[in-house]
N, C-alpha and C positions, 0 to 999 in steps of 0.2 A: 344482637342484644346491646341495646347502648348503657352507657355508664349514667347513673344517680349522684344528683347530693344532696342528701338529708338537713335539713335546715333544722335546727332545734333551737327553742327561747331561751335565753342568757339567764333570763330572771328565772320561769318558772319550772324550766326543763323540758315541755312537753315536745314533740315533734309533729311539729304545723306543716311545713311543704316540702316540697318534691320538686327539683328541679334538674332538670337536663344538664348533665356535666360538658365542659368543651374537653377539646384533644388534648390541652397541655398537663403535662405534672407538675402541679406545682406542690411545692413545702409547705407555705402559708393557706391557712387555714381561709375560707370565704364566710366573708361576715355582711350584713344588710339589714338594713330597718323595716321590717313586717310588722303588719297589725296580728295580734293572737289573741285568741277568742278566750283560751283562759285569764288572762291577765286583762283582757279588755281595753287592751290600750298598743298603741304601737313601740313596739322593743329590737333590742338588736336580736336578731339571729344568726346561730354561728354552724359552719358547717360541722358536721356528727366524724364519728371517725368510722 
């Protein structure tokens, strides 16, 4: 079973995607500009806990 991480919109909250964790641990949180289909427009997304 491989590891997840939950991508959620800064702006609106919702959680849009799913992507493939790698092997490391890290501290810092994973952040990335996605388009979200609530907000209609492309925003940051920040990894979920």
């Amino acid at each position: 079973m491989s590891k997840k991480l939950i991508l959620c919109c800064d702006r609106c909250g919702s959680r849009n995607y799913v992507i493939p964790a790698g092997n490391k641990q890290t501290t810092v949180r994973f952040t990335v500009k996605k388009f979200c289909n609530q907000c209609n427009e492309h925003t940051e997304h920040k990894q979920t806990i």
